[in-house]
C-alpha positions in Angstrom: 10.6 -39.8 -0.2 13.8 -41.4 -0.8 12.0 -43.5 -3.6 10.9 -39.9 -5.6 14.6 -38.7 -5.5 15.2 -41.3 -7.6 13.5 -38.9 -10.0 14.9 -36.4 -9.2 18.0 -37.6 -10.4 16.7 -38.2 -13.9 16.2 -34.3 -14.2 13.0 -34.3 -14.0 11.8 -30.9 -12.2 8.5 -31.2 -12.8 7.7 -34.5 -11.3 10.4 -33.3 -7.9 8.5 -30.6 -7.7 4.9 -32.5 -7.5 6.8 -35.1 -5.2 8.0 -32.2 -2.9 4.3 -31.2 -3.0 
């Protein structure tokens, strides 16, 4: 999980949401 927040930090909602998921 810690490698998705990584994306999260871009700002990308809609792939933190899927990775969330």
């Amino acid at each position: 999980m810690r490698g998705h927040q990584v994306r999260l930090e871009g700002g990308d909602a809609s792939s933190d949401s899927y990775c969330y998921a």
